[in-house]
C-alpha positions as CSV (number, residue, x, y, z in Angstrom):
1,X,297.5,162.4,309.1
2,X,293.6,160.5,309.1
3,X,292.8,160.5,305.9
4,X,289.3,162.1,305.5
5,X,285.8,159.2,305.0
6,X,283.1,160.6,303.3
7,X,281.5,157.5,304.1
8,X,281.8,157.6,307.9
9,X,281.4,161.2,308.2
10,X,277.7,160.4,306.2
11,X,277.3,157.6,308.9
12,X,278.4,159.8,312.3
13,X,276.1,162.6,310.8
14,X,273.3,160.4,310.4
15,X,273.8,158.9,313.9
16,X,273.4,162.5,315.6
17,X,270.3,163.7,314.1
18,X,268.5,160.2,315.3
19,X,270.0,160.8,318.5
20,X,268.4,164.0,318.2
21,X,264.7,163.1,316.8
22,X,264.9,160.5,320.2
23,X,265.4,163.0,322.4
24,X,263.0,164.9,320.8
25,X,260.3,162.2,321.3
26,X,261.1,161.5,325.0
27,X,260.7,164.9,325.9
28,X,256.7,164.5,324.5
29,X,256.0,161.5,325.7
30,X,257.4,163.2,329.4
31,X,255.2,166.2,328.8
32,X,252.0,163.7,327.6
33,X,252.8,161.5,330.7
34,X,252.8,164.4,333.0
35,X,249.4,165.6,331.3
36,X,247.7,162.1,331.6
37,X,248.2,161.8,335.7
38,X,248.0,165.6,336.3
39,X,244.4,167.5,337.7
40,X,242.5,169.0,334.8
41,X,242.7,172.4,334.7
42,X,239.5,174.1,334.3
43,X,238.7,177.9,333.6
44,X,237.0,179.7,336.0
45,X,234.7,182.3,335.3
46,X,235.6,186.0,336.7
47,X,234.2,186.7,340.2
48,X,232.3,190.0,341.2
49,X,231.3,191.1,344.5
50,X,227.4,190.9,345.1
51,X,225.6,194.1,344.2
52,X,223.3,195.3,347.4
53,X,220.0,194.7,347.0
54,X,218.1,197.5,346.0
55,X,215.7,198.7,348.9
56,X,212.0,197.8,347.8
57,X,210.1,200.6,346.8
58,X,205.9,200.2,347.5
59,X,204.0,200.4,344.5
60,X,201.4,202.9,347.1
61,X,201.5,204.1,350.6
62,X,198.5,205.3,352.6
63,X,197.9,209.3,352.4
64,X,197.8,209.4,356.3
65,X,200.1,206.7,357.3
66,X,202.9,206.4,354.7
67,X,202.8,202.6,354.9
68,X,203.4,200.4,352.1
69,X,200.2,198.7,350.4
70,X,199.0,196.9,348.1
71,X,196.5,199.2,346.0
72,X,196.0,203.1,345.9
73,X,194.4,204.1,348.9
74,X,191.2,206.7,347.8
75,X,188.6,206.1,350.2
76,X,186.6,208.2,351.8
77,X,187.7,208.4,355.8
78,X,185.7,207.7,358.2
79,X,185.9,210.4,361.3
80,X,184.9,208.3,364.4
81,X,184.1,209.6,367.9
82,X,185.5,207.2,370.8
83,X,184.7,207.7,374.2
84,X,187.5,207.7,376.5
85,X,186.0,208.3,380.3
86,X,187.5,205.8,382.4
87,X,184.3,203.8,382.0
88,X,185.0,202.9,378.2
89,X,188.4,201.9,379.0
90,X,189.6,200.2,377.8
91,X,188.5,200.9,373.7
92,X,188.4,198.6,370.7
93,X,189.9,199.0,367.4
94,X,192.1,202.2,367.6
95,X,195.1,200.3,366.8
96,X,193.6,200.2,363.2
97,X,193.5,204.3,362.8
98,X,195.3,206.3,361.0
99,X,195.1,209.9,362.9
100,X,193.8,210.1,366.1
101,X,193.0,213.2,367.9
102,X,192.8,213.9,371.4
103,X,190.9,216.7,372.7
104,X,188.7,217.3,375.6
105,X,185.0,217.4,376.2
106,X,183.5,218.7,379.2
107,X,184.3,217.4,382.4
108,X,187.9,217.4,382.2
109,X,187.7,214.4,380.2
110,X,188.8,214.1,376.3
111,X,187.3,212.3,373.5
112,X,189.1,210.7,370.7
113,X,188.4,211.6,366.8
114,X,189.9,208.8,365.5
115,X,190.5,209.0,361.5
116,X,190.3,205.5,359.8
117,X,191.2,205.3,356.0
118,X,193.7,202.4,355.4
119,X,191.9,199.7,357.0
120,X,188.4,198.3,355.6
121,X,188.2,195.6,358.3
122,X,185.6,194.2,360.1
123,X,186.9,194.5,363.7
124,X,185.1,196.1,366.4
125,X,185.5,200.1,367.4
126,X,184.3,201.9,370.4
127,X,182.5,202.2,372.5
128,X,181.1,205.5,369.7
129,X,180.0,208.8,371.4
130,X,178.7,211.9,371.2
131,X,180.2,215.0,368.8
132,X,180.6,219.0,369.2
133,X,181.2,221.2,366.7
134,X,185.3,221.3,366.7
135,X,185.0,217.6,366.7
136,X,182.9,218.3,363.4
137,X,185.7,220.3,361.8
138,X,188.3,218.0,362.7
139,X,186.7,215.2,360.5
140,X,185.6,217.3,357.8
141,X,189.2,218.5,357.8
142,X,190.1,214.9,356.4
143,X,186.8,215.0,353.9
144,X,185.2,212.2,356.4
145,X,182.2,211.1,356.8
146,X,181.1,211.6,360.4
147,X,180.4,208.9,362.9
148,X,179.0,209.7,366.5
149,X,176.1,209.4,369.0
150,X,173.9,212.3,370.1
151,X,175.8,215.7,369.7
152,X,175.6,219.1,371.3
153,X,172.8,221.9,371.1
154,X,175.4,223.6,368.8
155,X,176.6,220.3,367.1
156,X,173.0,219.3,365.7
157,X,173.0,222.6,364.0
158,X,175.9,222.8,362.7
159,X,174.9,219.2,360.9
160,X,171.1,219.9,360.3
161,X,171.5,223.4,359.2
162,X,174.9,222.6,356.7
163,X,173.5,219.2,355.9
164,X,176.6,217.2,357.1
165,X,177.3,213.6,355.8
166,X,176.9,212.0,358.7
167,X,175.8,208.8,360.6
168,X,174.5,209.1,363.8
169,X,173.5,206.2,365.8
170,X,170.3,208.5,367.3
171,X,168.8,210.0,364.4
172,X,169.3,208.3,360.9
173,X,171.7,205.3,361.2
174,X,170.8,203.5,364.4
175,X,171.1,199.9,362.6
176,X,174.6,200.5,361.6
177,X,175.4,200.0,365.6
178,X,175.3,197.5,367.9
179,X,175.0,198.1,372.1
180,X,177.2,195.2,373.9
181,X,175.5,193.8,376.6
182,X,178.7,193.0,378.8
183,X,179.1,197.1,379.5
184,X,176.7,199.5,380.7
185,X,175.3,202.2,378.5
186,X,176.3,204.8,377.2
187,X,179.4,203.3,377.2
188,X,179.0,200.0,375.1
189,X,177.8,201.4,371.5
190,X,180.2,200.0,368.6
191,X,180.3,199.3,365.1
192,X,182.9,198.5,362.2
193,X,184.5,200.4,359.3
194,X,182.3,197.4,357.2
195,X,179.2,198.2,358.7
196,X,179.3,202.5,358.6
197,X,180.9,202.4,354.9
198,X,177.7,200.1,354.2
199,X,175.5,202.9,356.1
200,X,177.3,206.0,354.7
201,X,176.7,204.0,351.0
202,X,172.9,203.2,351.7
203,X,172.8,207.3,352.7
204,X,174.5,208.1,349.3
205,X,177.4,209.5,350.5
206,X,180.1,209.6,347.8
207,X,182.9,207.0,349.4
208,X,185.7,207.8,346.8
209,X,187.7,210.6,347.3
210,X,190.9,211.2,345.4
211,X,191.7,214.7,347.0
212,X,191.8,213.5,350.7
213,X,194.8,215.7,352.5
214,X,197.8,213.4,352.6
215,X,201.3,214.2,354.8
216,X,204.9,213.9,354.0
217,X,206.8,210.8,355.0
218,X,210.3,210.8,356.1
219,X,212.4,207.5,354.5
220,X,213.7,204.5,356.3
221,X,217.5,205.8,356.5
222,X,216.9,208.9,357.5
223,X,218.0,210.3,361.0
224,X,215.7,212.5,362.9
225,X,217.7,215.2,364.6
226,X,216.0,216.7,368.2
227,X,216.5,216.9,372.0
228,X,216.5,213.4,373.6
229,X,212.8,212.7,374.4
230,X,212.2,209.0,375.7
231,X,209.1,209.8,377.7
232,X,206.7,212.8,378.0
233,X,203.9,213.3,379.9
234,X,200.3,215.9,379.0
235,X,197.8,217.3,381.6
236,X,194.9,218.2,379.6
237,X,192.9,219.6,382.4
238,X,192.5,217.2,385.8
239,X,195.3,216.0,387.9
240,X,194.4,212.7,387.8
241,X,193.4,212.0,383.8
242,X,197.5,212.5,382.5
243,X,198.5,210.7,379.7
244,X,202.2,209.8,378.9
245,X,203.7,207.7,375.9
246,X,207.5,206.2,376.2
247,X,209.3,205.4,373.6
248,X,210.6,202.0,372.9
249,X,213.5,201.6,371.0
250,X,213.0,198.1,369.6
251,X,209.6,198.9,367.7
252,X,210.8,202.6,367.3
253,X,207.2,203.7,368.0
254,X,205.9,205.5,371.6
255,X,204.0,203.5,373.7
256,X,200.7,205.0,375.2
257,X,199.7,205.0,379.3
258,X,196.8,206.4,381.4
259,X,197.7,207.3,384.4
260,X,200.9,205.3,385.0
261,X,198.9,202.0,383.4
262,X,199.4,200.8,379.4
263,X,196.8,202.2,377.4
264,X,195.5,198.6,376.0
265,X,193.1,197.6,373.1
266,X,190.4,195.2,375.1
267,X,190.3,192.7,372.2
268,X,194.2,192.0,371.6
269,X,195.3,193.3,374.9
270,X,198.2,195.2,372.6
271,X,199.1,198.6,374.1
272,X,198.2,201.5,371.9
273,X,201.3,203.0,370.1
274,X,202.1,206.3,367.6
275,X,204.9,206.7,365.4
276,X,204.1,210.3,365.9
277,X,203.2,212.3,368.9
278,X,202.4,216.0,368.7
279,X,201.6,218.1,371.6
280,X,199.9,221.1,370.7
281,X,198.2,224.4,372.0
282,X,195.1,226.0,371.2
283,X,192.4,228.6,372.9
284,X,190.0,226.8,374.5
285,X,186.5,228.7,375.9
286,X,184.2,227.5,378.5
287,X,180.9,228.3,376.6
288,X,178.2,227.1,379.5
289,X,177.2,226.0,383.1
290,X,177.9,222.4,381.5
291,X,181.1,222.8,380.9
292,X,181.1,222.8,377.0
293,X,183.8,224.2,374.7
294,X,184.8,226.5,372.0
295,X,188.5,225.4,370.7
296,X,190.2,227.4,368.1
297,X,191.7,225.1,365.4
298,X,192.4,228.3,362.8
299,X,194.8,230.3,364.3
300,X,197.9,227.6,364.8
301,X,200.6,228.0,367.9
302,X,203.0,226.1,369.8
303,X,203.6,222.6,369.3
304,X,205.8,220.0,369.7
305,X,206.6,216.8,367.9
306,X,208.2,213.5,369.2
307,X,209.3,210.9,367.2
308,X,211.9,207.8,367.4
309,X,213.2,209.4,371.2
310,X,213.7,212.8,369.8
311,X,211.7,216.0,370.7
312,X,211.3,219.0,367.8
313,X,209.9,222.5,368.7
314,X,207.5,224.0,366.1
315,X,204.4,224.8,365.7
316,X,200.9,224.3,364.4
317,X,199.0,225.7,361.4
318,X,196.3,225.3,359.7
319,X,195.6,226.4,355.7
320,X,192.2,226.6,354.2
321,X,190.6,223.5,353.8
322,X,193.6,221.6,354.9
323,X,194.7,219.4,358.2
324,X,196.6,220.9,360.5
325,X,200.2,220.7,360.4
326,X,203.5,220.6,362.3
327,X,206.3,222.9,360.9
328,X,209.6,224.2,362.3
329,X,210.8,227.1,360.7
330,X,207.8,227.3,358.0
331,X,208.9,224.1,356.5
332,X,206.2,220.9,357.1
333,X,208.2,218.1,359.3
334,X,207.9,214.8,357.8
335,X,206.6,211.9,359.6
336,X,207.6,208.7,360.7
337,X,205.1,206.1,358.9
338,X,202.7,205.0,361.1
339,X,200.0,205.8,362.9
340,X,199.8,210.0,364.7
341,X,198.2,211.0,367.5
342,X,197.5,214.4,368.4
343,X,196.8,216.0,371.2
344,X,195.4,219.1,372.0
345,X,196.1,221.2,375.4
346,X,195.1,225.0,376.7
347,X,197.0,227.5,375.8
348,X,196.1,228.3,379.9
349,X,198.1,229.1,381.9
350,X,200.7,228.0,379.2
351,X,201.4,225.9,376.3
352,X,204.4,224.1,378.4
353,X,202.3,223.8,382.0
354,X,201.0,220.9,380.3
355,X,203.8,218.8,379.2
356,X,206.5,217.2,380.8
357,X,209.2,215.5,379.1
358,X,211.8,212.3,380.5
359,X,210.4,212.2,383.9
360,X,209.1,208.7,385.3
361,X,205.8,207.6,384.4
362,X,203.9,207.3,387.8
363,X,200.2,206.7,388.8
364,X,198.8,210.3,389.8
């Protein structure tokens, strides 16, 4: 029987726990060696998905456009009368309008009241032409100041005897035009939204106006619901004077022709366009040998309104002191922003004898 050693039991016990302590101090140095010749590790911040961008709202939009700009918009229109016989063809400046109407005049031929509020520019408009008294209240309906050359029988009194702001290149603002030389009168009279405001301010017409009519606006996202309408086609009066806009997908605007040919600007060459075209019906009267009219602009009626290829049924009416409007259903359709044209047709022998919608455009 082994007889027990304290002294080697001391000495076996004292050999494990160095064994142990070793160990202990391989297994760092492993862990420090693997540290030293590893990557770094580095913390990396939480990821989140980009937020959309919010769409950009405009500080101020134009009353009669809806586009986007750059200061309130509070100026007195300007309520212009362009000739558009075949001889002043093609015009200058409408592509800087905001409203344009197109009605006729005698002769089967219409004239354009073209509304210009947004733009203060100095480029060219005309040729300018005569006025009659619905052309009158078609300005006035946008609290304009009236700019023509020569009026009716009926016209001059309506402005001498109700004291009308206007200027009128015959009786009392003749050097606010210019004649061009390269066309034959009466069709080469122009001027410029520079030149008439500096007329209509030397007359002492008030040129701010905070309580000009203004129109709704539909958004960018929103989807217009209607019959397909990609072209359309209006017969004022004469077989051979139609006009026809097609719409073009691309700019989302409608494209204007006469008589099978673009309807151009002479300067720029750009064909005329509308984010909105309305179509719409009134009385006319033949009031003389001449040919002159009456047209009813009170009573409202059938209308139609195209816009980004689609065609809505409505109709038109007209409040006191107010523009005329397109509704469906008593409730005001928006617009598209952009510039409006309307055009207005006999109610004779119908409202839709005058309109034709997705046939070809063709010269007459």
């Amino acid at each position: 029987m082994t007889k027990f050693n304290p002294k080697l039991s001391f000495f076996l016990l004292l050999l494990s726990a160095c064994l142990i302590l070793l160990s202990g101090c391989n297994t760092v140095k492993e862990v420090a060696d693997l540290d030293e010749h590893s990557p770094p590790v580095t913390e990396q911040d939480p990821t989140t998905p980009d937020e959309p961008e919010a769409p950009t709202v405009p500080l101020y939009t134009a009353p009669l456009t809806g586009m986007p700009m750059d200061e309130p918009v509070t100026r007195r229109p300007l309520a212009i009368m362009v000739n558009n016989a075949p001889a002043a063809r093609p015009q200058s400046g409408l592509l800087g309008a905001d409203i344009v109407y197109e009605v006729l005049a005698e002769g089967g031929v219409t004239r354009l009241v073209s509304i210009f509020q947004s733009h203060a520019d100095g480029a060219k408009i005309g040729p300018i032409r005569s006025i009659r008294p619905y052309m009158i209240d078609l300005g006035e309906s946008y609290h304009g100041v009236l700019v023509h050359a020569g009026a009716s029988n009926d016209a001059y009194a309506i402005l001498q005897r109700q004291h009308k702001e206007d200027l009128d290149e015959i009786t009392n603002a003749g050097s606010f035009f210019w004649r061009d030389k390269s066309r034959k009168a009466p069709h080469n009279l122009y001027s410029n939204v520079e030149t008439l405001l500096e007329g209509a301010n030397k007359r002492g017409y008030a040129l701010e106006d905070a309580d000009v009519p203004s129109y709704t606006f539909r958004s960018a996202d929103e989807v217009v619901e209607g019959e397909s309408a990609q072209k359309l086609e209006i017969k004022f009066q004469l077989e051979n004077y139609k006009v026809q806009y097609q719409y073009n997908a691309s700019s989302g605007l409608y494209e204007r022709f006469i008589n099978g040919s673009p309807h151009v600007d002479l300067e720029s060459e750009e064909t005329l366009t509308a984010a909105n075209v309305v179509v719409m019906g009134a009385n006319h009267k033949v009031l003389d040998d001449i040919g002159r009219l009456s047209i009813e602009l009170d009573l409202g009626g059938e209308a139609v309104l195209f816009q980004q290829g689609k065609m809505i049924r409505g109709h038109w009416i007209r409040r006191a002191d107010d523009v005329i409007r397109f509704v469906k259903d008593n409730v005001e359709v928006p617009f598209i922003p952009g510039t409006t044209y309307f055009n207005i047709v006999p109610n004779s022998p119908d409202f839709d004898s005058h309109l034709k919608v997705n046939e070809e455009i063709t010269s007459p």
